[in-house]
ZAMARGU-4260 file (C-alpha; in steps of 0.2 Angstrom, whole numbers, plus 5000, padded with zeros to 4 digits):
<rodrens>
0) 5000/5000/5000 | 5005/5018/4998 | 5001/5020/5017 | 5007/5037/5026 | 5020/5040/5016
5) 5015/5055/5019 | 5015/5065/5036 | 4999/5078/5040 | 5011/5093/5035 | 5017/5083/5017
10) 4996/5082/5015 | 4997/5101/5017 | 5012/5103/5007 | 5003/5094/4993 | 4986/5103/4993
15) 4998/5120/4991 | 5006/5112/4977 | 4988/5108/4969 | 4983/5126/4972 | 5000/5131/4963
20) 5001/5117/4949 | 4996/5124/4931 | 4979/5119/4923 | 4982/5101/4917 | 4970/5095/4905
25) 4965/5075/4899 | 4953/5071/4884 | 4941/5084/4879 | 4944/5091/4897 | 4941/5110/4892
30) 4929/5123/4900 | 4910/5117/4901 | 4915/5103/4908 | 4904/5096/4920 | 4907/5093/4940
35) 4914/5081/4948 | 4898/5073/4959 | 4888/5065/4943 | 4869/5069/4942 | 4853/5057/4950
40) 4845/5062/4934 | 4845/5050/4920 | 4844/5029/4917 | 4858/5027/4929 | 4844/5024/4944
45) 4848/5027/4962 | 4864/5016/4963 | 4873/5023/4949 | 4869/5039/4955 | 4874/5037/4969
50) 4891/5029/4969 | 4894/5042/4956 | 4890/5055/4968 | 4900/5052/4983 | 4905/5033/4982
55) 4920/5027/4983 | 4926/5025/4965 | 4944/5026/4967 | 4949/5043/4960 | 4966/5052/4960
60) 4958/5067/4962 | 4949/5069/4976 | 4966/5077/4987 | 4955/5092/4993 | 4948/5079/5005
65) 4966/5075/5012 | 4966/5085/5028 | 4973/5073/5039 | 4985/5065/5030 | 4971/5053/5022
70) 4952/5057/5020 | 4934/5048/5018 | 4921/5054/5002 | 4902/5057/5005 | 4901/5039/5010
75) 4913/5036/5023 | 4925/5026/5012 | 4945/5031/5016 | 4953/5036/4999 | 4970/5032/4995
80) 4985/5035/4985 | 5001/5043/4994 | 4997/5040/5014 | 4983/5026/5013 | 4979/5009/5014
85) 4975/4999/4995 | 4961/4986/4995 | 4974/4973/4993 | 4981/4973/5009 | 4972/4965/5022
90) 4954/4970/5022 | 4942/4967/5037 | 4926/4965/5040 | 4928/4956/5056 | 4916/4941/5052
95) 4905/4941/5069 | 4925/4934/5075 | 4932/4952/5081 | 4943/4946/5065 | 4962/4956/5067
100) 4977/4958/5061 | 4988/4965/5047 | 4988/4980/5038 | 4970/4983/5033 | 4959/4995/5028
105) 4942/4988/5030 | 4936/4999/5020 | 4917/4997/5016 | 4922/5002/5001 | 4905/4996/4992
110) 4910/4982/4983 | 4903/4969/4996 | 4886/4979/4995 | 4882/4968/4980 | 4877/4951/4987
115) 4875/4936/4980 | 4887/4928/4966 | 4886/4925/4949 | 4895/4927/4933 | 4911/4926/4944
120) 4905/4942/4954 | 4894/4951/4967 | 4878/4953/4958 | 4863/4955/4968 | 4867/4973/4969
125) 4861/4987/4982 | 4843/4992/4984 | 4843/5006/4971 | 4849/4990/4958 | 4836/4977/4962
130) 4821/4990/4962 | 4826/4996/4945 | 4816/4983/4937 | 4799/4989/4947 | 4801/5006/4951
135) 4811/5009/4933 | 4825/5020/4932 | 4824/5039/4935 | 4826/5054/4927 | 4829/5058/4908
140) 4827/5040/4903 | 4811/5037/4910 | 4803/5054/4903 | 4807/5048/4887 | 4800/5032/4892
145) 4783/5039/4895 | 4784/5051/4881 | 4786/5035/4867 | 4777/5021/4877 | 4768/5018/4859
150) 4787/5018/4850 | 4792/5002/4842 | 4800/4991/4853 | 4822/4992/4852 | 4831/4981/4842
155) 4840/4973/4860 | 4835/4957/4866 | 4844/4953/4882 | 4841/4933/4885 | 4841/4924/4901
160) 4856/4919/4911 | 4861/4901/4911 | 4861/4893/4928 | 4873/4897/4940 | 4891/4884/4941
165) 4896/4879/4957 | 4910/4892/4952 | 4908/4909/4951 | 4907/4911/4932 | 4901/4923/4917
170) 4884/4916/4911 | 4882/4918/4893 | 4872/4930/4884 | 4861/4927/4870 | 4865/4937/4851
175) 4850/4950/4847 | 4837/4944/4836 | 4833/4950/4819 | 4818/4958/4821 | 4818/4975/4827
180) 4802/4974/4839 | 4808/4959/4850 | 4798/4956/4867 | 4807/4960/4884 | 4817/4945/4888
185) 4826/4942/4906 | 4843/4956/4910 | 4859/4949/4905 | 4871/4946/4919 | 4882/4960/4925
190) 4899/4961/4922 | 4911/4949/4931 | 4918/4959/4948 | 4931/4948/4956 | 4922/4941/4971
195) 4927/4930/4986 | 4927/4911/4979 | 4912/4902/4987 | 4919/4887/5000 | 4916/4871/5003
200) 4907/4867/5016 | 4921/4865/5030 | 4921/4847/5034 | 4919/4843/5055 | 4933/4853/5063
205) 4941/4861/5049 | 4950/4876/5051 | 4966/4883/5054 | 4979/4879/5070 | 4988/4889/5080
210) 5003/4897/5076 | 5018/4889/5086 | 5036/4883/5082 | 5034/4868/5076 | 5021/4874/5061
215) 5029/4887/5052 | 5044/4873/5051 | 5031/4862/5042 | 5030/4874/5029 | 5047/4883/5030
220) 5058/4881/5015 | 5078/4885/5017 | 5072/4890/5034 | 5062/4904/5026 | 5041/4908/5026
225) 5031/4919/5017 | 5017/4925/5027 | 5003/4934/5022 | 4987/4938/5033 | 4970/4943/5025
230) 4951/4939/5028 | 4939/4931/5019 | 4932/4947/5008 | 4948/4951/5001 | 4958/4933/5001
235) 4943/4926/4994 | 4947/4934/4978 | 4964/4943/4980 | 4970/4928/4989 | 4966/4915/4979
240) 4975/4926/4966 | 4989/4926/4976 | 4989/4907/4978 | 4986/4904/4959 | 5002/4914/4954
245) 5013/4905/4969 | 5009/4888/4963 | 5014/4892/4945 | 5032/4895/4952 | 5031/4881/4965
250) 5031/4891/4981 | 5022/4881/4994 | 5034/4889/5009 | 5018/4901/5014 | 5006/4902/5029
255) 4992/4916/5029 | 4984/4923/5045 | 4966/4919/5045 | 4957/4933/5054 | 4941/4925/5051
260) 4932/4908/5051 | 4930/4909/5031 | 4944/4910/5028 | 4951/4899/5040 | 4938/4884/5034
265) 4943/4888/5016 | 4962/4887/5021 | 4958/4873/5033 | 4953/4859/5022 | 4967/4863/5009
270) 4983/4850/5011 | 4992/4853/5029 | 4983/4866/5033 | 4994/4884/5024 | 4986/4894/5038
275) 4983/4899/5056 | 4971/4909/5069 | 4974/4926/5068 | 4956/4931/5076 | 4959/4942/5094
280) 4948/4943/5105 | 4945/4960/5116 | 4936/4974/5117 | 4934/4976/5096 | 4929/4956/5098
285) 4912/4963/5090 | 4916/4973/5077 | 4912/4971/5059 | 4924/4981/5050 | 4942/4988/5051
290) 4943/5008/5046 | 4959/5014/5042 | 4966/5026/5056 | 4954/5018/5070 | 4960/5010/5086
295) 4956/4993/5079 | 4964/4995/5060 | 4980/5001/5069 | 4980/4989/5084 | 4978/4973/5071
300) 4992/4982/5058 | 5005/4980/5075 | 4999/4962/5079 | 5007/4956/5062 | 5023/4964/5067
305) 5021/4954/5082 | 5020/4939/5075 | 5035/4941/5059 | 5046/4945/5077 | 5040/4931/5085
310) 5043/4919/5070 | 5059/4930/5064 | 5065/4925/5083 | 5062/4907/5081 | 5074/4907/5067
315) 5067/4910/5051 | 5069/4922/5041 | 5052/4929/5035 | 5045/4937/5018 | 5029/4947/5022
320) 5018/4950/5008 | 5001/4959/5005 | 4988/4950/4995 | 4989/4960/4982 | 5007/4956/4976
325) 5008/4945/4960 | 5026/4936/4961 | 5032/4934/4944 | 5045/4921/4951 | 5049/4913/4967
330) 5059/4926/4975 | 5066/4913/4987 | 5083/4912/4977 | 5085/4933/4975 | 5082/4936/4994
335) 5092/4922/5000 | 5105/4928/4987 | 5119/4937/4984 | 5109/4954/4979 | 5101/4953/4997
340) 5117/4947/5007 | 5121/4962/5012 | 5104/4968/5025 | 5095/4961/5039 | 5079/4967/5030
345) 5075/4975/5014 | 5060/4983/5012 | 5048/4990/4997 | 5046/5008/4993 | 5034/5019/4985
350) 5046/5025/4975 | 5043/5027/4954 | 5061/5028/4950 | 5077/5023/4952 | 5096/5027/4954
355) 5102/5011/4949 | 5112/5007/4933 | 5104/5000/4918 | 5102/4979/4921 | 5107/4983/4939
360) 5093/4971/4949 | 5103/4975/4966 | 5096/4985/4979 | 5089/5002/4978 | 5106/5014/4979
365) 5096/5030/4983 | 5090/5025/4998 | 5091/5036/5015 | 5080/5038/5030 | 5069/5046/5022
370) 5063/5037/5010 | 5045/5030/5007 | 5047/5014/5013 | 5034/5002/5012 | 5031/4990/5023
375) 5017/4979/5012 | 5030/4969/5005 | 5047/4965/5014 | 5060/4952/5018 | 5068/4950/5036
380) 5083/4936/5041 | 5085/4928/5057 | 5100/4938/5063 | 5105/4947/5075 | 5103/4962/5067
385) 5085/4954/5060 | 5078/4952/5077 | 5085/4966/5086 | 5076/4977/5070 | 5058/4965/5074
390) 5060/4967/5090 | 5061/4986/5091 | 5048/4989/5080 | 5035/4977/5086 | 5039/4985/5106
395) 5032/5000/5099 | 5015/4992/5099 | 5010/4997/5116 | 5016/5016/5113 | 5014/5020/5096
400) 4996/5011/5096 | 4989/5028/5088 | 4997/5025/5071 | 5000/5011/5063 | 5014/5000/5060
405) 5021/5010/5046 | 5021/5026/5054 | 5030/5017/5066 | 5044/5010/5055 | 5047/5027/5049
410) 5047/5033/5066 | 5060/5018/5071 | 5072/5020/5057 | 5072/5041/5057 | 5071/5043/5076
415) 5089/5033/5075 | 5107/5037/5072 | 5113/5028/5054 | 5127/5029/5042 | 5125/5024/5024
420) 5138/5010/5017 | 5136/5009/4997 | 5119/5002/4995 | 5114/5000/5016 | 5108/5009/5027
425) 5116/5003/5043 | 5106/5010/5059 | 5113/5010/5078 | 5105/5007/5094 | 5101/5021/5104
430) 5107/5023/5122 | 5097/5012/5136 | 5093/5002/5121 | 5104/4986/5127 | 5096/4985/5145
435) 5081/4986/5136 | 5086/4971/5124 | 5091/4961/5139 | 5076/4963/5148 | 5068/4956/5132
440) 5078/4941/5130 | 5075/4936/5147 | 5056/4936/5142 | 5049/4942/5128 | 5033/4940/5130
445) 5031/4951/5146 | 5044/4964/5139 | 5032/4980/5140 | 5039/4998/5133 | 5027/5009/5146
450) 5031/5027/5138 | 5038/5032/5121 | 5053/5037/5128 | 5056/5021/5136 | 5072/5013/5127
455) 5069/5000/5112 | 5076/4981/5114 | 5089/4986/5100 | 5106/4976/5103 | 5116/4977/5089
460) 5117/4985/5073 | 5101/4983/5058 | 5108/4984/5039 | 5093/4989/5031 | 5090/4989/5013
465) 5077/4994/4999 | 5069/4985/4987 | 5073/4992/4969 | 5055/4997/4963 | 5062/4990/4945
470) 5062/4976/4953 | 5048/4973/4967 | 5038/4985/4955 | 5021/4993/4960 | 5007/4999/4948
475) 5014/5016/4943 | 5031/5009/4936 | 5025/4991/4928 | 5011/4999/4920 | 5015/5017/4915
480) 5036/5020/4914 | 5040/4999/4913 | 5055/5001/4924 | 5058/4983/4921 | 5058/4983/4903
485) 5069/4999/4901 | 5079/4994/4915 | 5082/4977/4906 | 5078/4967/4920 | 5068/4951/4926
490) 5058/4957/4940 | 5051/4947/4956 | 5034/4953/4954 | 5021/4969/4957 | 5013/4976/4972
495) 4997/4984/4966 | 4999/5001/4975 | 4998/5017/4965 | 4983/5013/4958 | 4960/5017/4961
500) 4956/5017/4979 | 4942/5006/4974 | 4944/4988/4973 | 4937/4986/4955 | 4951/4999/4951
505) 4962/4987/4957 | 4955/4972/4951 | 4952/4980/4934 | 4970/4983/4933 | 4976/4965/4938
510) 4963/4961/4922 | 4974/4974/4911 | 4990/4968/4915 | 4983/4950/4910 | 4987/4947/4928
515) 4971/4939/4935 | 4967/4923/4934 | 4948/4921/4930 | 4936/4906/4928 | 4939/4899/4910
520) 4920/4904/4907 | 4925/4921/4909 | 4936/4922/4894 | 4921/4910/4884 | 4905/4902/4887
525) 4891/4896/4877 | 4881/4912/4869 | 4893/4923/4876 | 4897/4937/4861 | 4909/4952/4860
530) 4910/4967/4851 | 4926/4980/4852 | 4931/4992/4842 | 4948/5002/4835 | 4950/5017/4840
535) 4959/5031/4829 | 4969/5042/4841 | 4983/5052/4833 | 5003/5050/4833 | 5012/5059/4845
540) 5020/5076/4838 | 5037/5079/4836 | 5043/5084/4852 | 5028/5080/4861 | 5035/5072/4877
545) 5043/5088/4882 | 5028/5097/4881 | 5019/5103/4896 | 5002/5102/4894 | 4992/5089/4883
550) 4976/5084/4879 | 4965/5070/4868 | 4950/5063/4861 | 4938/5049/4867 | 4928/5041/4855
555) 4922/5026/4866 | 4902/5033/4863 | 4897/5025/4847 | 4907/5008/4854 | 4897/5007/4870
560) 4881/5012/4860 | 4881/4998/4847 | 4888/4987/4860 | 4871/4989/4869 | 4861/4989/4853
565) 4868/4974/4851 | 4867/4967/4867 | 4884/4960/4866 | 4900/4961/4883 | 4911/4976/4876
570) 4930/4971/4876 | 4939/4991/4879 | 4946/4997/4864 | 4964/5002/4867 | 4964/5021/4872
575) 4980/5030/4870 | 4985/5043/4884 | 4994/5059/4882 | 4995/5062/4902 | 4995/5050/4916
580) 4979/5057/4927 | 4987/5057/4944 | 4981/5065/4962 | 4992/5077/4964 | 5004/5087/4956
585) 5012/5081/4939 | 5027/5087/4931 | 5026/5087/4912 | 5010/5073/4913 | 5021/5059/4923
590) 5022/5059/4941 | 5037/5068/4950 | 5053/5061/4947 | 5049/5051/4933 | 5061/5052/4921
595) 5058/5037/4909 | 5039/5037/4903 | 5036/5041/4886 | 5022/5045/4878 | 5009/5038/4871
600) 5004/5023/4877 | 4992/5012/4882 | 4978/5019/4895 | 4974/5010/4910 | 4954/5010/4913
605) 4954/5021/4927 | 4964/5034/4917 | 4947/5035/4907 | 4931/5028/4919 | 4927/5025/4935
610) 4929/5009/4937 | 4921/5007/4954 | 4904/5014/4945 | 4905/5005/4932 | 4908/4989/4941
615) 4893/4992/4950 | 4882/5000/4937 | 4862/4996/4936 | 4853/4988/4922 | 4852/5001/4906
620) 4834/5005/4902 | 4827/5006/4886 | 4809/5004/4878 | 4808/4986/4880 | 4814/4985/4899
625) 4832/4983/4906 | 4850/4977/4902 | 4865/4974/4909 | 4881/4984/4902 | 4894/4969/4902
630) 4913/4973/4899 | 4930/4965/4897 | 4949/4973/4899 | 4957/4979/4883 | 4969/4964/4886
635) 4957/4954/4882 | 4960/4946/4867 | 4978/4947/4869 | 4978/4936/4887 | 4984/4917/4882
640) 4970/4913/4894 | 4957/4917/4880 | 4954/4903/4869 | 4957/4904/4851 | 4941/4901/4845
645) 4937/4918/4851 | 4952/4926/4847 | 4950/4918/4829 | 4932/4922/4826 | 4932/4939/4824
650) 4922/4948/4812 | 4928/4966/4806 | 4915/4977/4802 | 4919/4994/4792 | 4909/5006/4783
655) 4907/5008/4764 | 4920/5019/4756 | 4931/5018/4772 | 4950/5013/4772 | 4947/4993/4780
660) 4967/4994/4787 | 4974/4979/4789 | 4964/4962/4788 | 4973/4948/4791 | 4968/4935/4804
665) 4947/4938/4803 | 4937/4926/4799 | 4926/4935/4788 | 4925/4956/4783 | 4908/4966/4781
670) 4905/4982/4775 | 4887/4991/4779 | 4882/5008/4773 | 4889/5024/4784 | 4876/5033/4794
675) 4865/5021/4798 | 4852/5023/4813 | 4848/5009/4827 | 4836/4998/4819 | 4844/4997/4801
680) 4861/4996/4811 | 4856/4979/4819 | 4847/4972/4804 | 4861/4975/4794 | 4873/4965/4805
685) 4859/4952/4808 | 4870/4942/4796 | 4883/4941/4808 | 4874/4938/4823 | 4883/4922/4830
690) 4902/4929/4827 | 4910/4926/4843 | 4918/4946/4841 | 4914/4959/4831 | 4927/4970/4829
695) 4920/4990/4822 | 4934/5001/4810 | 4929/5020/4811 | 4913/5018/4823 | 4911/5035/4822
700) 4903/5033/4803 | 4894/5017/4807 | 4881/5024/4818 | 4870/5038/4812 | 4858/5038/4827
705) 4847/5028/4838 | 4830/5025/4835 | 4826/5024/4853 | 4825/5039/4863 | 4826/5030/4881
710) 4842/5020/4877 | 4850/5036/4870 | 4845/5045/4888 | 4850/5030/4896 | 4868/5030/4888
715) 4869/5046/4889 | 4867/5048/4906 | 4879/5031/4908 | 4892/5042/4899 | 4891/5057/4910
720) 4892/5042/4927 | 4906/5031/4923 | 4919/5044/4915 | 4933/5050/4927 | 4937/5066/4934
725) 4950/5076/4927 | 4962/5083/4943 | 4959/5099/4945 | 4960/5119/4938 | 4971/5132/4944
730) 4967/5143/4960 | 4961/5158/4948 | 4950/5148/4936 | 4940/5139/4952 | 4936/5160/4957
735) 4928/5163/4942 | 4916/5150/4945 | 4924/5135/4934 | 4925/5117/4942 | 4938/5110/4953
740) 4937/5091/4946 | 4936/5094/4926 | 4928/5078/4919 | 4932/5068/4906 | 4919/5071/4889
745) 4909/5055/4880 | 4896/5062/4870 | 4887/5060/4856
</rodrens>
């Protein structure tokens, strides 16, 4: 996570900047734009509308809120970015089992609001969603509604979902029919959201054991354990993620903290048992969520330090990961190699460059005190200098209980006399500290630090080092700069900080970077049909990547229009980005210190949409009832996860008199007539109704208008919803009465 690296007066140091930083602009993001908080009025319904108003759809911009070094939205939903904690760390929600430990935000961040599961995700959605089939959706779409009840019905069939698999899977969708007055049929289902994998039922005593000695040996290789703790709502899906990618490389030296019974059954009746209790019980015993900040959040985050100490003091060396870490290898061999020989721990940053030498996959060599560590992914050894660190840092528990553990690492390794040897930062103990270290050896367990003055149990020297972020990379530098690529190195794997708030941002962005592993009948089912399109975006100018300010086009509406006229699952067309829409202040479009980034290239989601809002979208109305909105990453069809058949049976579809481009590898290429509206649209690609993709060249001529007025409100109140907000304006433009948040533009 990026959690505190910044302190209150860095928050205030940052809003300043904001207020100085010139007018930045994204895609069509000029003057006129609208506000930030998205209208009630239209097809969205209450849901949509609400989530778009004050819900928690992982922003950049919403930095005006950081007051305290992290802030909530309308909702109550702590945002992040740089200070805060990501969904992929340990989320809590406390399971009725006063659930605790690790660094968690337990965010009720929205996404568990939609119950039940289906298509691989969440879909019985929030109140606003379910009634929207009864009390219909409000606003613009449903004046048009009662203004053409006597229209001819749209040329949109949405079929019935196929029963649901025992796994959580896409349900196919049928193709439209030919005729252009088809009866309402049963909503598609929405698109998949990465939900928690349904268990098992636990068989008689299932669970996970204790955590002692003799365990952790079970699993430990080269006397070495990776540990992660998590509960149910995020390892469920981020966990079994994180399993998934250790297998592929053969790691099985892992236990996770289970710090609810979910978890611990699903965990339980899986080989010897990869887990063990981490549920506390005490004064928060009843509470159903963690919120960053709180008593609770920052009392579990010290317990995992805790217990790394207690298992870094038994004799192995510990590598602490969040669950939202993919490991592109097993790190095993770098940690306990020659590139980490050198430190007692070495620790991640949230750093987006690096000092190091081109091919150089050592240690960080810009590393001081003051760096950004981050304390989400780290690795610790069994030495002297390993446990006198742990045990510092997990003493601090009983005096520092009002921040959590990462503040307190900062505080441990600034607060400290230290001298820097090549690539290591080598910190001393303080005076008193040995007494203090004694008394701990004697008993560890009853060692108790009264006063934040009292002296740590720090006995010998700690070489610290940092993780390069080229090569423990985070969501900034894999996907935007590729520090690996231009640093020419194989890297140990991501940690996906830098990215949404919101827990479809992040999983939206494991799904970009062909980095989530979905049920197969997410990538293809029986019925299910695609529809994508290429998108013309022009070449960068000469020049252009020292300019200071840029700005582009989005031509996504005609995509997501025919996509619902044809009541087909949209695979993103690949957007090209000028400027990478940050938080706070950018220098020329790329984060500060980024020197390596070149532009164009490829645009994550949430540069664009709001993925949290579109995740959670309501059925789209239209004169023959409702529909879902279904979606797939623009990565799609490139993941070696989708099967050929779908990746092979694409259609191209271009409009007469148009340049068709390149054609090779489609199974079949159609012209229709330019300028056609809805109903002649869908009849004229009737023909091609059972191709698994349609791909559309130049979609901006292939659509001359709709022939229903209520799905035209209803996408256009969809476009002004689920497009993002644009940073922010100068000081001088927000006087003169212009917004703060300028919003991205998909019109007609």
């Amino acid at each position: 996570m990026l959690r505190d690296s910044h302190t209150r007066a860095a928050a205030a140091k940052v809003e300043k900047e904001l207020a100085e930083a010139a007018q930045r602009r994204g895609r069509n993001g000029g003057d006129g734009a609208a506000d930030s908080t998205a209208s009630s009025d239209g097809a969205a319904g209450g849901a949509a509308a609400a989530a778009a108003r004050g819900g928690d759809d992982g922003e950049y911009d919403d930095v005006e809120q950081y007051g305290d070094g992290y802030g909530e939205d309308e909702e109550g939903d702590t945002l992040e970015y740089e200070g805060h904690p990501d969904d992929g760390d340990d989320d809590y929600d406390g399971q009725g089992d006063g659930a605790a430990g690790g660094h968690g935000d337990g965010k009720g961040d929205g996404s568990e609001k939609a119950g039940g599961i289906s298509d691989g995700v969440m879909v019985d959605p929030a109140p606003g969603v379910r009634n929207a089939t009864s009390k219909s959706a409000a606003g613009a779409a449903s004046e048009a509604l009662a203004a053409n009840k006597t229209a001819p019905k749209p040329s949109v069939t949405p079929a019935a979902t196929s029963a649901p698999t025992p796994t959580p899977t896409p349900k196919p969708i049928s193709t439209p029919t030919p005729s252009p007055t088809p009866k309402p049929t049963p909503t598609p289902t929405p698109t998949p959201k990465p939900t928690p994998t349904p268990t098992a039922a636990p068989a008689a005593g299932a669970g996970c054991p204790a955590l002692t000695r003799e365990h952790v040996a079970q699993f430990a290789r080269n006397n070495t354990i990776m540990l992660t703790v998590a509960d149910w709502r995020i390892f469920g899906t981020m966990g079994i993620n994180w399993m998934k990618h250790l297998a592929k490389w053969g790691v099985d030296y892992y236990l996770v903290g289970a710090t609810d019974k979910n978890t611990a059954q699903f965990l339980g009746h899986t080989g010897k048992h990869p887990c063990f209790k981490f549920y506390e019980d005490g004064t928060h015993a009843g509470s159903d969520e963690y919120r960053y900040g709180d008593s609770h959040y920052n009392a579990a985050t010290w317990r995992k330090v805790v217990v790394v100490s207690r298992m870094v003091h038994w004799g192995f060396n510990v590598i602490h990961s969040d669950v939202d870490v993919v490991w592109f290898r097993d790190p095993l061999p770098y940690f306990l190699g020659p590139q980490v020989a050198d430190v007692d721990i070495a620790v991640s940053s949230d750093l987006i460059s690096t000092q190091n030498a081109m091919g150089d996959d050592g240690l960080e060599v810009g590393m001081h005190k003051h760096t950004n560590f981050n304390t989400g992914v780290y690795f610790v050894r069994s030495s002297p200098g390993g446990k006198s660190f742990m045990a510092g840092w997990a003493a601090m528990r009983s005096t520092n209980f009002h921040e959590n553990d990462q503040v307190g690492v900062y505080t441990f390794i600034r607060g400290r006399p230290a001298r820097g040897e090549s690539r290591v930062l080598v910190l001393q103990p303080k005076e008193g500290e040995a007494e203090a270290a004694k008394a701990f050896a004697a008993a560890p367990d009853k060692f108790d630090r009264r006063t934040a003055k009292d002296p740590l149990p720090v006995s010998t020297e700690m070489r610290l080092g940092g993780l390069a972020v080229h090569m423990l990379l985070n969501g900034y530098s894999y996907f935007i700069p590729k520090l690996h690529t231009s640093m020419g190195v194989a890297p140990l794997g991501i940690h996906m900080t830098w990215v949404p708030l919101s827990k479809e941002g992040k999983f939206h962005r494991f799904r970009d970077g062909m980095l989530y592993d979905d049920p197969p009948t997410y990538y293809d089912a029986p019925g299910l049909r695609f529809l994508t399109a290429d998108i013309e975006a022009p070449d960068a100018p000469a020049g252009f990547n020292s300019w200071k300010e840029t700005e582009d086009m989005i031509q996504m509406y005609r995509a997501v229009a025919i996509s619902m006229m044809l009541n087909r699952t949209l695979i993103f067309p690949k957007l090209r980005c000028f400027c990478f829409k940050n938080w706070f202040m950018s220098e020329q479009c790329r984060i500060p210190g980024d020197k390596v980034t070149q532009f164009p290239l490829d645009c994550a989601l949430d540069q664009v949409f709001r993925p949290k809002v579109l995740y959670n979208y309501p059925p789209i109305q239209y004169q023959g009832g409702l529909m879902n909105f279904t979606f797939r990453e623009y990565s799609f069809l490139d993941n070696p996860r989708t099967p050929e058949s779908v990746k092979k049976g694409q259609v191209l579809v271009v409009p007469e008199g148009a340049d068709a481009g390149n054609t090779t590898g489609f199974a079949r290429v159609i012209r229709v007539k330019p300028g056609l509206p809805q109903d002649e649209l869908v009849k004229a690609l009737d023909a091609i109704k059972d191709a698994k993709v349609i791909r559309l060249r130049h979609p901006i001529q292939l659509l001359g208008g709709f022939s229903d007025p209520v799905l035209k409100a209803s996408v256009d109140s969809f476009s002004h919803n689920v497009t993002a907000n644009w940073c922010c304006r100068d000081e001088p433009y927000i006087a003169k009465g212009m917004a703060r948040k300028v919003k991205m533009l998909m019109e007609w």
